[in-house]
VEXZA-233562 format. One line per field, with one value per atom (N, C-alpha, C): residue in one letter; x, y, z. Coordinates in Angstrom, 3 decimals. Example, Ala and Ser with C-alpha at 12.3 -4.5 7.8 and 13.67 -1.06 7.14 Angstrom:
2
type	(A, A, A, S, S, S)
px	(13.190, 12.300, 13.200, 12.850, 13.670, 12.900)
py	(-5.690, -4.500, -3.300, -2.250, -1.060, 0.030)
pz	(7.800, 7.800, 7.800, 7.080, 7.140, 7.870)
END
This chain:
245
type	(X, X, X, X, X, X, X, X, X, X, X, X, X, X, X, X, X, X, X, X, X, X, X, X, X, X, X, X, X, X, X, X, X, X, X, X, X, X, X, X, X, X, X, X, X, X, X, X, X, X, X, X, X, X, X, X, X, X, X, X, X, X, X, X, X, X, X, X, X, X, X, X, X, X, X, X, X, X, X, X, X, X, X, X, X, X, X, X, X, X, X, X, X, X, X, X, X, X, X, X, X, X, X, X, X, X, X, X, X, X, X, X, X, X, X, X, X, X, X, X, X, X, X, X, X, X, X, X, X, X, X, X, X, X, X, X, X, X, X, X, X, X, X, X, X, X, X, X, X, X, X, X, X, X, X, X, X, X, X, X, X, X, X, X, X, X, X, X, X, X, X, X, X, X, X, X, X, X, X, X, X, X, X, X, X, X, X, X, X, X, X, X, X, X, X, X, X, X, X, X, X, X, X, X, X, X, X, X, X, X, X, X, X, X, X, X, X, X, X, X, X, X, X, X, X, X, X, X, X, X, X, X, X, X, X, X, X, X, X, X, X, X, X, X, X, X, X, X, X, X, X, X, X, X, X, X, X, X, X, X, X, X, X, X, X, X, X, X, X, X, X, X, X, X, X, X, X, X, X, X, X, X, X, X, X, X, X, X, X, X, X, X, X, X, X, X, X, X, X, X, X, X, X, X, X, X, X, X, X, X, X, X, X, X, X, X, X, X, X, X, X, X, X, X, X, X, X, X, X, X, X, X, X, X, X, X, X, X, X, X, X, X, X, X, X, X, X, X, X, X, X, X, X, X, X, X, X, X, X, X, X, X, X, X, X, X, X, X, X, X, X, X, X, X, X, X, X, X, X, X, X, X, X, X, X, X, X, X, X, X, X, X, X, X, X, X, X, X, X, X, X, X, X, X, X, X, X, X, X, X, X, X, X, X, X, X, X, X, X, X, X, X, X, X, X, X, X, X, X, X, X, X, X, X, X, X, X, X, X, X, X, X, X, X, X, X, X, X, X, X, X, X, X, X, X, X, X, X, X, X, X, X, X, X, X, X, X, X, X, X, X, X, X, X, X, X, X, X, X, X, X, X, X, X, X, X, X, X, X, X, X, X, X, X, X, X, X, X, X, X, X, X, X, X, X, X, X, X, X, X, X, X, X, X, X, X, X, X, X, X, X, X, X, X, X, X, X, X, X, X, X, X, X, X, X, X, X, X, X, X, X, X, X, X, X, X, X, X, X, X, X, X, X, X, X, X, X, X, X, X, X, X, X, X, X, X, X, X, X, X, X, X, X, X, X, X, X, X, X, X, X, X, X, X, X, X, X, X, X, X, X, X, X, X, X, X, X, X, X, X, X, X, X, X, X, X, X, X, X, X, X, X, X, X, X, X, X, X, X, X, X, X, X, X, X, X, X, X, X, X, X, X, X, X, X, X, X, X, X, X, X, X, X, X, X, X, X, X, X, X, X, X, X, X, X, X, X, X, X, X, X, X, X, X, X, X, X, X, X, X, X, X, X, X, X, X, X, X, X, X, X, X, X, X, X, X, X, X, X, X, X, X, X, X, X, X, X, X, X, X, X, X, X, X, X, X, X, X, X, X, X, X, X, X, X, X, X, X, X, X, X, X, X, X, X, X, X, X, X, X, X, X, X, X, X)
px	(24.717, 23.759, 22.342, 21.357, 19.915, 19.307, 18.592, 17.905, 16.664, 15.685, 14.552, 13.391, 13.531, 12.964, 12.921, 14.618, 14.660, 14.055, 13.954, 12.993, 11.210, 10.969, 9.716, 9.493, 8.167, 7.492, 6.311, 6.811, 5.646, 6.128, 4.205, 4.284, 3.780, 4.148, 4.276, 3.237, 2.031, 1.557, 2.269, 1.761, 2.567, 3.710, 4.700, 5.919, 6.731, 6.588, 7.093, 7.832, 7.141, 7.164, 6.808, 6.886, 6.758, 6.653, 5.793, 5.454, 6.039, 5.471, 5.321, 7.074, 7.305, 9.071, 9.734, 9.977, 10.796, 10.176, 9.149, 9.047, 9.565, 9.700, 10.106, 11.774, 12.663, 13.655, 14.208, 13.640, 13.240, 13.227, 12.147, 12.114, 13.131, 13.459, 14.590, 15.910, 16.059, 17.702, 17.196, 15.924, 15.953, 15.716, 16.039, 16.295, 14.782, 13.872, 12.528, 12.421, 12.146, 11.782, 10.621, 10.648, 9.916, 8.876, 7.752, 6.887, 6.657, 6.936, 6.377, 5.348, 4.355, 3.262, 2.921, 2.704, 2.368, 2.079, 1.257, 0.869, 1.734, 3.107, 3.756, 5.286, 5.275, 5.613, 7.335, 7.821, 9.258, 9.657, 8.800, 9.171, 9.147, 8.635, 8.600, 9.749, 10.240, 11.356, 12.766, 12.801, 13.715, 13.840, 12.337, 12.596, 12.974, 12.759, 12.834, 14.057, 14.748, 15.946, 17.296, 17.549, 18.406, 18.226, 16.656, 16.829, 16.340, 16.426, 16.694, 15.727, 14.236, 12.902, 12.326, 11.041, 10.338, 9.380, 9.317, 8.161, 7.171, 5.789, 4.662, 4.106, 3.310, 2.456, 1.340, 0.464, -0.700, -1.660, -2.534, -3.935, -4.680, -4.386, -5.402, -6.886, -7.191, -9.188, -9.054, -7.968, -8.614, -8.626, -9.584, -9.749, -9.422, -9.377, -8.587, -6.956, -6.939, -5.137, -4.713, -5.325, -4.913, -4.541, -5.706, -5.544, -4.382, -3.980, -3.272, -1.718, -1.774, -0.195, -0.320, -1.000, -0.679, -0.257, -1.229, -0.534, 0.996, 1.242, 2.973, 3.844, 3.062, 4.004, 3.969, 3.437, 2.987, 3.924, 4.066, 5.166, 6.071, 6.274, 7.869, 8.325, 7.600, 8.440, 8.239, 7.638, 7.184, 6.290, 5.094, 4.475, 4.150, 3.371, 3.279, 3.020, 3.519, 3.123, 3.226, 3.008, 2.894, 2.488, 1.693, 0.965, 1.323, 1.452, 1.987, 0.902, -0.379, -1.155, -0.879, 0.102, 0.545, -0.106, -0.746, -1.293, -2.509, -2.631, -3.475, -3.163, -4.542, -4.945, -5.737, -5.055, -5.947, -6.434, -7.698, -7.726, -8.445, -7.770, -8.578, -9.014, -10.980, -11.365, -13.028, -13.114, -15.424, -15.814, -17.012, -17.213, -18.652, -18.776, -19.397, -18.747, -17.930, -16.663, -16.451, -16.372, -15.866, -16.658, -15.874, -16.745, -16.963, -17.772, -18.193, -17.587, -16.719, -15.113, -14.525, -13.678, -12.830, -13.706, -14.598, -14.834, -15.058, -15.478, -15.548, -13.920, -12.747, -11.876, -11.116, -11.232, -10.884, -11.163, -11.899, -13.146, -12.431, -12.213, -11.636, -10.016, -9.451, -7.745, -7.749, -8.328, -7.953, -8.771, -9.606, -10.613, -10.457, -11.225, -11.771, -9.945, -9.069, -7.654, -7.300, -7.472, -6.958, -7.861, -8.350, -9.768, -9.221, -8.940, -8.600, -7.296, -6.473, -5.237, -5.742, -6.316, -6.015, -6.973, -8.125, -8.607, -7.842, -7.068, -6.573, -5.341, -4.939, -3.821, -4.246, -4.984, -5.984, -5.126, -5.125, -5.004, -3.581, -2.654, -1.122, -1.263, -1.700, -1.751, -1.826, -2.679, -3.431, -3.129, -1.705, -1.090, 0.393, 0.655, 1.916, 1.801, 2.656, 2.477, 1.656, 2.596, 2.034, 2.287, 1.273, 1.391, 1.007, 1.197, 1.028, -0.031, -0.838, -1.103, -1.182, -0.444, -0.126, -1.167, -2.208, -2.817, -2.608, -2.293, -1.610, -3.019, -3.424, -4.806, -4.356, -5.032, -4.421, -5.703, -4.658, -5.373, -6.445, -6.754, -7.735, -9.212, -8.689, -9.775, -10.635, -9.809, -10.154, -10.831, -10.351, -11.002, -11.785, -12.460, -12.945, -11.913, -11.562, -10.972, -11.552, -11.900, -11.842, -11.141, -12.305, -11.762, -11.287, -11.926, -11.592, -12.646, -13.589, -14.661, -14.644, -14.556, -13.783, -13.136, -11.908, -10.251, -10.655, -11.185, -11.724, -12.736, -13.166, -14.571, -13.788, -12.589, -12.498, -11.387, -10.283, -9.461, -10.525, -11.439, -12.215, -12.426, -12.895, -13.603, -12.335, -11.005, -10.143, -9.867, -9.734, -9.446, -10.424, -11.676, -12.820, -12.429, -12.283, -12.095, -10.875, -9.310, -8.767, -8.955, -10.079, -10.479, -11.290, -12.206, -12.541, -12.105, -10.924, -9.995, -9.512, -8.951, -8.069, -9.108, -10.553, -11.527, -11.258, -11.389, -11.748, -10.501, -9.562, -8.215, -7.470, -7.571, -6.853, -6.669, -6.196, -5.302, -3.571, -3.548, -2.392, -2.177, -3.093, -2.888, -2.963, -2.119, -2.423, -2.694, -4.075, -3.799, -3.684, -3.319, -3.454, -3.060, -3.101, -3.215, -2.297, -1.957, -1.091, -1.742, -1.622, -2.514, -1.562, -1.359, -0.007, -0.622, 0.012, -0.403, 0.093, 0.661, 1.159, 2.746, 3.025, 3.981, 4.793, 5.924, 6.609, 6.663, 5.575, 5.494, 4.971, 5.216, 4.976, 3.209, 2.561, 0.886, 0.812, 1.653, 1.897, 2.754, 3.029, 4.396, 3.484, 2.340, 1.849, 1.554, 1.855, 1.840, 3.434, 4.552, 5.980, 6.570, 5.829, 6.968, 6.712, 5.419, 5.187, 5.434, 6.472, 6.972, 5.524, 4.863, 3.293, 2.753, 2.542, 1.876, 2.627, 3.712, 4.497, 4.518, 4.374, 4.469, 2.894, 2.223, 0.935, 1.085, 1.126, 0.663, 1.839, 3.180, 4.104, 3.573, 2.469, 1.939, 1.037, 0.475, -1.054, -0.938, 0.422, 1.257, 2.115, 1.955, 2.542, 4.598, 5.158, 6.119, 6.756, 5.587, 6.192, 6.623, 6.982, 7.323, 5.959, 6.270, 5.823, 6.378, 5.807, 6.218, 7.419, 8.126, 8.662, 8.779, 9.066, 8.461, 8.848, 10.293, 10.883, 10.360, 9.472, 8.783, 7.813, 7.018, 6.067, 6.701, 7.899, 8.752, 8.354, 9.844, 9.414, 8.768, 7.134, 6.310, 5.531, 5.629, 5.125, 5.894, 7.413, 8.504, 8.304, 7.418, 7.401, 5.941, 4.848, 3.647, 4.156, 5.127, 5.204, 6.509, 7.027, 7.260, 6.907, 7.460, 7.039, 6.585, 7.709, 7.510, 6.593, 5.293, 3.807, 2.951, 3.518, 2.852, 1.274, 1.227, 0.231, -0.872, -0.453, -1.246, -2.181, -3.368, -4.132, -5.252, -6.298, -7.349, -7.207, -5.363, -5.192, -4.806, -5.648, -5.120, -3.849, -2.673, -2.008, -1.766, -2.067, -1.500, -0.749, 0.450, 1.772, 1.826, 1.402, 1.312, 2.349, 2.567, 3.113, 2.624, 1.493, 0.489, -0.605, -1.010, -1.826, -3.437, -3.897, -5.096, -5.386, -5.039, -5.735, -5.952, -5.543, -5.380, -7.330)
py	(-2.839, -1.758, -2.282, -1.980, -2.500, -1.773, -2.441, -1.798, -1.652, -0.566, -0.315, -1.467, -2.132, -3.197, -5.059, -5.021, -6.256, -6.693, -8.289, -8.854, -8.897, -8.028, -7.881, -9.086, -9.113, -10.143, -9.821, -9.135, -8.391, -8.873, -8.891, -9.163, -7.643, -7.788, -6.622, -6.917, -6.477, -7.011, -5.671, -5.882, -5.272, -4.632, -5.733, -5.595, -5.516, -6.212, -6.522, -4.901, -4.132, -2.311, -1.088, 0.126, 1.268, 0.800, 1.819, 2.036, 1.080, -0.295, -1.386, -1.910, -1.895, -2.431, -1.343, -0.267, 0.441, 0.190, -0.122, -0.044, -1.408, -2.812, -4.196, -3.496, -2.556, -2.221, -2.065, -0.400, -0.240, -0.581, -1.394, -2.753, -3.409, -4.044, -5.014, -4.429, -3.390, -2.585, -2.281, -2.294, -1.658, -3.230, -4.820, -6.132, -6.609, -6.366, -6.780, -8.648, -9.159, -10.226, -10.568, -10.261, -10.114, -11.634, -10.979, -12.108, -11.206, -11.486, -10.175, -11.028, -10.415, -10.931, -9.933, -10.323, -9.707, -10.511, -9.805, -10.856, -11.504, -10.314, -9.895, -10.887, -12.374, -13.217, -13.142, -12.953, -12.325, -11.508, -10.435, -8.871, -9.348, -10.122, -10.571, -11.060, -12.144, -12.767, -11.842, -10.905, -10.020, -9.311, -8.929, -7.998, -8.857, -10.207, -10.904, -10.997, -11.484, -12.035, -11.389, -10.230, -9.637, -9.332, -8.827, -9.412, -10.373, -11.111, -12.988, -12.651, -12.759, -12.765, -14.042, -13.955, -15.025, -14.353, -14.797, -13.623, -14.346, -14.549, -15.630, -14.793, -15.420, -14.893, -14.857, -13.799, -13.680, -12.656, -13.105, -11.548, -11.717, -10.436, -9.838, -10.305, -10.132, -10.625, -11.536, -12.312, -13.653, -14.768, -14.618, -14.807, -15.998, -16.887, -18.516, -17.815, -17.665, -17.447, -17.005, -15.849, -15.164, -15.924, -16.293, -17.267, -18.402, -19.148, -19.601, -19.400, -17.657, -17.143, -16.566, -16.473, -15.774, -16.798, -18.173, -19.132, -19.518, -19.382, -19.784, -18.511, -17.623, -16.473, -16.816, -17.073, -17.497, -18.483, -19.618, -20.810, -20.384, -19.252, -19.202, -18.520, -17.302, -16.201, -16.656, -17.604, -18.209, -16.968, -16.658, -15.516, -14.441, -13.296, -11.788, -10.872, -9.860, -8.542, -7.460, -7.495, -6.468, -6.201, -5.594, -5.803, -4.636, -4.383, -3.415, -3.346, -2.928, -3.069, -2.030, -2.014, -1.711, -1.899, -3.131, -3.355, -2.368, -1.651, -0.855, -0.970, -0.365, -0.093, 1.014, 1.634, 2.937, 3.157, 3.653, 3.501, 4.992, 6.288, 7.563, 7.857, 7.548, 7.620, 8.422, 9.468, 10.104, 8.608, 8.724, 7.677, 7.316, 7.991, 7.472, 7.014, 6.750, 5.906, 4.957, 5.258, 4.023, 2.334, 1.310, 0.125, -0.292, -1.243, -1.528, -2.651, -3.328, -4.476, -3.834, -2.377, -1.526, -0.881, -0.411, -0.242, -1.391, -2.485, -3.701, -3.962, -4.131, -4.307, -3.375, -2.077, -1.450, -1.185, -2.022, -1.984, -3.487, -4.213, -5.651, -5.109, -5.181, -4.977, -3.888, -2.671, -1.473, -1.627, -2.246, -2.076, -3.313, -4.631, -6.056, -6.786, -6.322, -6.977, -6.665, -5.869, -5.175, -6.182, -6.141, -6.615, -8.155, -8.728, -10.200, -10.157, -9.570, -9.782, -9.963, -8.836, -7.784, -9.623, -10.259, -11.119, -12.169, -12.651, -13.820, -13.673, -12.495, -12.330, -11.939, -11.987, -11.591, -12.658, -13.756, -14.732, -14.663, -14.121, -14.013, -12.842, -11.738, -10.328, -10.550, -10.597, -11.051, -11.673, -12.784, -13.565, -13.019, -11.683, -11.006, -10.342, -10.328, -8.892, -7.370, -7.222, -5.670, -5.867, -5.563, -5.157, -4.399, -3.946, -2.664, -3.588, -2.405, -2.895, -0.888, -1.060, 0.482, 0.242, 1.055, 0.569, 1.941, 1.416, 2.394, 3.104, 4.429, 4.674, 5.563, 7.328, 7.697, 9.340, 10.591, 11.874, 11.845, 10.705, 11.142, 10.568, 9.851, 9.507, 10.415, 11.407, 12.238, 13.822, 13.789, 15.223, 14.341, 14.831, 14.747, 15.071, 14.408, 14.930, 14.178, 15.088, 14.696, 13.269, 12.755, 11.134, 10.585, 10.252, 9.705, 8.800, 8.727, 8.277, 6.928, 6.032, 4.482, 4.408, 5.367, 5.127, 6.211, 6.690, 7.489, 6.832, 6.332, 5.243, 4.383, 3.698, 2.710, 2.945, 4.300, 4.785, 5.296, 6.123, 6.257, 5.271, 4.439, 3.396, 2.738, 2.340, 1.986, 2.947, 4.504, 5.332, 4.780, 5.367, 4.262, 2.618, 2.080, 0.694, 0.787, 1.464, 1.730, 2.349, 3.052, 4.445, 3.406, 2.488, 1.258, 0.411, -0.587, -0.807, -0.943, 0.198, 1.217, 1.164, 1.291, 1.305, -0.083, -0.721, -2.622, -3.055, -3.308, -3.983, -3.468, -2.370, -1.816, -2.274, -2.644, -2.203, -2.414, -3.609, -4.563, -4.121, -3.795, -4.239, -2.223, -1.998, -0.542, -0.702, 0.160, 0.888, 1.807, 2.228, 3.601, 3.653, 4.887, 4.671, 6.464, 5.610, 6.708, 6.862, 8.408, 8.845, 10.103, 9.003, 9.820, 10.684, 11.617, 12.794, 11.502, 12.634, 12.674, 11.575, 10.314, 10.033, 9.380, 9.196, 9.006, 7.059, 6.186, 5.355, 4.518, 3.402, 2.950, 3.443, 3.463, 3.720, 5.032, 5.931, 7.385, 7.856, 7.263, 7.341, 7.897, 7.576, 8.871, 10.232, 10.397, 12.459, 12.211, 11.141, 11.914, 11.974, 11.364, 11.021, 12.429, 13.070, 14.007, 15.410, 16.248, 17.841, 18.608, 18.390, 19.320, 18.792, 17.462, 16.770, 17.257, 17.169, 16.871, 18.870, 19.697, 21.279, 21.132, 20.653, 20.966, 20.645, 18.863, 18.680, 18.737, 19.576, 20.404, 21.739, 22.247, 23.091, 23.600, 22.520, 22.151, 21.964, 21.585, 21.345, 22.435, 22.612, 23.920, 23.550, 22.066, 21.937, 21.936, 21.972, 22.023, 21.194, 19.887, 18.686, 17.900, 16.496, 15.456, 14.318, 13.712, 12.794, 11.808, 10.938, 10.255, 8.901, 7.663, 6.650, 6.706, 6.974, 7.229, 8.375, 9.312, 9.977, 9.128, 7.817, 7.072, 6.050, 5.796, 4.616, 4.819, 5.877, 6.204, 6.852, 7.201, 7.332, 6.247, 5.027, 3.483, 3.278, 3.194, 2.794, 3.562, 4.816, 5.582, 4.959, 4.500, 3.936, 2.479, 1.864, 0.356, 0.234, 1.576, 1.198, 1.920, 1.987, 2.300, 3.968, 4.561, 6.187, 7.011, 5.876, 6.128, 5.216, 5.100, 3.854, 4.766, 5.665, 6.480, 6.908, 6.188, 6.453, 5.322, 5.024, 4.085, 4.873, 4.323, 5.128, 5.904, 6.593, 7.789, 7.880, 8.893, 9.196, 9.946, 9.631, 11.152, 11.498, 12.671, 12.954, 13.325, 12.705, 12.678, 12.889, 14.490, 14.726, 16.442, 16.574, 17.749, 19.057, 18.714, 19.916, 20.312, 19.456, 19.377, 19.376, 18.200, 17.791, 19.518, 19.775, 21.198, 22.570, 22.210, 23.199, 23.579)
pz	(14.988, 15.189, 14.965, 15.616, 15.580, 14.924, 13.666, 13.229, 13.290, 12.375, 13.228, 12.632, 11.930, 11.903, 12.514, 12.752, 13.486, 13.414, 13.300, 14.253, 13.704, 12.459, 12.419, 11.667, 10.703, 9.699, 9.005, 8.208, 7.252, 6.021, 5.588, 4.233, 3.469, 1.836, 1.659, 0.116, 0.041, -1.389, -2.473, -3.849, -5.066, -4.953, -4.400, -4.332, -5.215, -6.892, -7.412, -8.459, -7.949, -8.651, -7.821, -8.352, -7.642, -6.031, -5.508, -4.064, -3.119, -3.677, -3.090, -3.445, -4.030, -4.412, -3.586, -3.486, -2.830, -0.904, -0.815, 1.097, 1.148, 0.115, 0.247, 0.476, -0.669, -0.481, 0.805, 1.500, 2.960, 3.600, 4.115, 5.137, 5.139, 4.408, 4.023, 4.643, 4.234, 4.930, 6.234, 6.888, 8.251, 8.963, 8.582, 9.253, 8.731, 8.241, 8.333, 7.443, 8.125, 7.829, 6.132, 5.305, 4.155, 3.715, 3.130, 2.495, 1.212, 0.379, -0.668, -1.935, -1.864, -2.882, -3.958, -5.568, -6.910, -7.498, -8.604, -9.672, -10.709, -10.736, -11.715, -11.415, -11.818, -11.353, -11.305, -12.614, -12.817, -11.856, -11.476, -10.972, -9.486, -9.026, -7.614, -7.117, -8.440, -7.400, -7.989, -8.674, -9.156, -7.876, -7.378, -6.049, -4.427, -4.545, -3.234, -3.368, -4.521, -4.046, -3.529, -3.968, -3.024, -1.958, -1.269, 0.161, 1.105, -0.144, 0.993, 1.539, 0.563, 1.044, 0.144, 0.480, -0.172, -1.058, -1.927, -2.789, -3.898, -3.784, -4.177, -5.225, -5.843, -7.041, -6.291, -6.238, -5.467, -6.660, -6.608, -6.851, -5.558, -5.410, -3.626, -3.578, -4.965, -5.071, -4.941, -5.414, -5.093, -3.508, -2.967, -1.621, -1.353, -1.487, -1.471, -1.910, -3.150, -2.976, -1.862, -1.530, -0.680, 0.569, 0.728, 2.141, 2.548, 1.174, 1.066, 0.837, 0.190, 0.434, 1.578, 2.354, 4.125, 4.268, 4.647, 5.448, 4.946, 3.713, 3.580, 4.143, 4.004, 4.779, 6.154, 7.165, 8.694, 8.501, 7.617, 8.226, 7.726, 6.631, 6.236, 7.375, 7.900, 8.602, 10.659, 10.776, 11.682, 12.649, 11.573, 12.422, 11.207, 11.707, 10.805, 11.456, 11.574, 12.878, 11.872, 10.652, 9.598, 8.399, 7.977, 6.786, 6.242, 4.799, 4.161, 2.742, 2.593, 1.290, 0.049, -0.398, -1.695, -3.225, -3.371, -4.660, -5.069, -5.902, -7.006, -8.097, -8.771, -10.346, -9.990, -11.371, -11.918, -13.198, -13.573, -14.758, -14.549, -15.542, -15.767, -16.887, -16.683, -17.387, -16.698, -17.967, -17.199, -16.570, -15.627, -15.674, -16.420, -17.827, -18.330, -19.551, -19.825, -20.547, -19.720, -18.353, -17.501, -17.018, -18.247, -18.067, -16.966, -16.718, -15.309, -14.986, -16.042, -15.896, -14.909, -15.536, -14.623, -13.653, -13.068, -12.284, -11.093, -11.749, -10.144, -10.477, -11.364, -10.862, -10.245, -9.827, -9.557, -7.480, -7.829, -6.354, -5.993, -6.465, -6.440, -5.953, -6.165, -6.395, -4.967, -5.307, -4.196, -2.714, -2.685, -1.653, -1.229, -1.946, -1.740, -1.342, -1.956, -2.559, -0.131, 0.026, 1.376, 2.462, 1.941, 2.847, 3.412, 1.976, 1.986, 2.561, 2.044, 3.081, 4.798, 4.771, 6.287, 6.893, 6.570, 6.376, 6.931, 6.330, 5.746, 7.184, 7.417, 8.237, 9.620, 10.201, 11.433, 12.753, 12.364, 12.976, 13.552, 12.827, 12.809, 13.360, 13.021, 13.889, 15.010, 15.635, 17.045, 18.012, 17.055, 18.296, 18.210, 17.946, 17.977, 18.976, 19.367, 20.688, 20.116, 19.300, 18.747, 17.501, 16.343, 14.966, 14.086, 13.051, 12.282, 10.577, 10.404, 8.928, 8.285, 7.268, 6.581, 5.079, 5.100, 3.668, 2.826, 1.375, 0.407, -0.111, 0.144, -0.387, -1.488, -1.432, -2.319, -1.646, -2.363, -2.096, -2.677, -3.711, -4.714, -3.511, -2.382, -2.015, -0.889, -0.544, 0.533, -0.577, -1.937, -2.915, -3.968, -4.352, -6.371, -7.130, -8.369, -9.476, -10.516, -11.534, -12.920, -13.389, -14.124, -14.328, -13.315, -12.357, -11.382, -10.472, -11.050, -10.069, -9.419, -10.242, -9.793, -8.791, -9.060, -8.690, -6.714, -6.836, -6.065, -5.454, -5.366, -4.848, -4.426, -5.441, -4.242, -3.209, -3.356, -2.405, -1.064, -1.247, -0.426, 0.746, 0.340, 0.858, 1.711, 1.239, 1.848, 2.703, 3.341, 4.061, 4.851, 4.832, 5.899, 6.183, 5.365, 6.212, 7.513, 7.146, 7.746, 9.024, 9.088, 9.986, 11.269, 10.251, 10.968, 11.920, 11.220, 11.738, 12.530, 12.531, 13.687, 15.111, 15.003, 16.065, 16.130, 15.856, 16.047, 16.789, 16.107, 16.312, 17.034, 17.620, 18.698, 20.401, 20.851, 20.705, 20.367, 20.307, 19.782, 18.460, 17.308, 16.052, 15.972, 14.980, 14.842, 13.267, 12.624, 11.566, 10.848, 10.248, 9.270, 7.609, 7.129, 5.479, 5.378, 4.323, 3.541, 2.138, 1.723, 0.875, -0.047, -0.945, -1.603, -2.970, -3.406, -3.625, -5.697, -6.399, -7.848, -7.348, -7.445, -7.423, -8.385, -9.057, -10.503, -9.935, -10.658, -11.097, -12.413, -12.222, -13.583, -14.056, -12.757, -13.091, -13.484, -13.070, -13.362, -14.839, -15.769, -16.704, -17.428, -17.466, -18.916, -18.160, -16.683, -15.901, -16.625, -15.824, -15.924, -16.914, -17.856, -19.369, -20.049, -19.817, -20.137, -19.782, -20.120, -19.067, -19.040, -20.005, -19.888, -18.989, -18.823, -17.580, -15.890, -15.854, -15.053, -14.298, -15.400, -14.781, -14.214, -14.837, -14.544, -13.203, -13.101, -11.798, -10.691, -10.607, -9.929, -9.657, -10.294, -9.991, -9.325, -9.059, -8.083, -7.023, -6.360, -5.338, -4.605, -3.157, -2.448, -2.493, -3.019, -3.440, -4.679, -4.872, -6.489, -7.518, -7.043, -7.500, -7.314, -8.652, -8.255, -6.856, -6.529, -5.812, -6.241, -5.448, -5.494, -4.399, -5.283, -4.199, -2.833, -2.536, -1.543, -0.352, -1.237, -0.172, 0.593, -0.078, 0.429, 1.956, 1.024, 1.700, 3.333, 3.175, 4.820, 5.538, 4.946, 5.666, 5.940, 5.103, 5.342, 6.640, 6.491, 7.460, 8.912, 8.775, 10.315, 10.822, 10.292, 10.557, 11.002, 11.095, 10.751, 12.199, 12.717, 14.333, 15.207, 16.115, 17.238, 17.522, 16.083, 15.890, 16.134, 15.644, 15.379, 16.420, 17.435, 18.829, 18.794, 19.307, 19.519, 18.394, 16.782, 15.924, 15.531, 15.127, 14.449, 14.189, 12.724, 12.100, 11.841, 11.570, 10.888, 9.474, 8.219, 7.140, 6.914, 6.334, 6.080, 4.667, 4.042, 3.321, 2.704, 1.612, 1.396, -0.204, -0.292, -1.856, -1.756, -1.117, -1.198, -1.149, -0.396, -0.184, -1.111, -1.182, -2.294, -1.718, -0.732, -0.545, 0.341, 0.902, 1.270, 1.174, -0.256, -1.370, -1.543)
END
């Protein structure tokens, strides 16, 4: 039976956990050819190796690494027709508490971290027939919220670069961004560990629940074939009804 990835070659950054570990899962069962990059050196090859992927120690800022784990992804997978930008940090804090460490790393990792991939992988896109890049943003970048200004500045900014993008690289290369609402990860464990946290923000939501990674998965997985041929420079939001509240 063919699956809906066959045949592809995407790399997948902060693979090694949440978001980014479950679409490596995903991919992986739908034939996808894997490159998976984290900082989080253990957690990488914990996640490559059951599906007989390759999986590097990378930080996204850093623009030489970077460059240098694309190109081993390009000779491992002989090629890349998919980009999957998963890696973030959040830090919620006023932002007049908020140091200006975490704020450029926050601008580094979510924004600059995408950039360098999308960067670094241009060359491999371009000579694919058709390819996808899915960048992981977030609702917080399309509203304001409280303690959020950083984390929000630099999701923002990634919805625009995407929106960009999508104008530039078209028409071979498609992009778009997913913009996930409250979802139960490790960056999230102080909303879910908490039931006060967890009613609150089930409540803010026209579902009622928090998120779950698997809701992200396969909306990464419907941007990343053909499902979505007709989409690029589009945001969606995947919070449960939340952003138009």
């Amino acid at each position: 039976m063919t699956r809906r990835l066959d045949g592809r070659k995407i790399v997948i950054t902060g693979a090694a956990s949440g978001m980014g570990k479950d679409i490596a899962q995903l991919f992986g069962s739908e034939g996808a050819m894997l490159f998976l990059l984290d900082r989080d050196a253990a957690g990488i090859d914990t996640v490559a190796a059951p599906l007989g992927a390759k999986g590097l120690v990378c930080d996204v800022t850093d623009s030489r690494g970077v460059e240098n784990a694309i190109g081993q992804a390009a000779h491992a997978m002989g090629g890349i027709d998919g980009i999957v930008n998963a890696a973030g940090i959040f830090y919620a804090e006023p932002f007049d508490l908020l140091s200006s460490e975490k704020w450029d790393r926050m601008l580094a990792v979510n924004l600059t971290g995408p950039a360098n991939i999308v960067r670094a992988a241009l060359p491999s896109l371009r000579a694919a027939d058709r390819a996808t890049i899915v960048n992981i943003a977030s609702v917080s970048g399309l509203m304001p919220m409280e303690g959020t200004s950083g984390y929000s500045a630099s999701k923002a900014g990634l919805i625009m670069f995407t929106r960009c993008l999508g104008l530039e690289l078209g028409p071979n290369i498609r992009v778009n961004a997913i913009c996930p609402g409250s979802v139960k990860t490790e960056m999230t464990r102080f909303i879910w560990e908490n039931p006060e946290h967890v009613e609150r923000a089930s409540s803010r939501v026209a579902l009622n629940r928090m998120g779950e990674v698997g809701d992200i998965s396969t909306v990464a997985l419907f941007l990343t074939t053909d499902d979505s041929a007709f989409m690029t420079g589009a945001w969606l939001p995947v919070d449960g009804g939340f952003a138009w509240r």
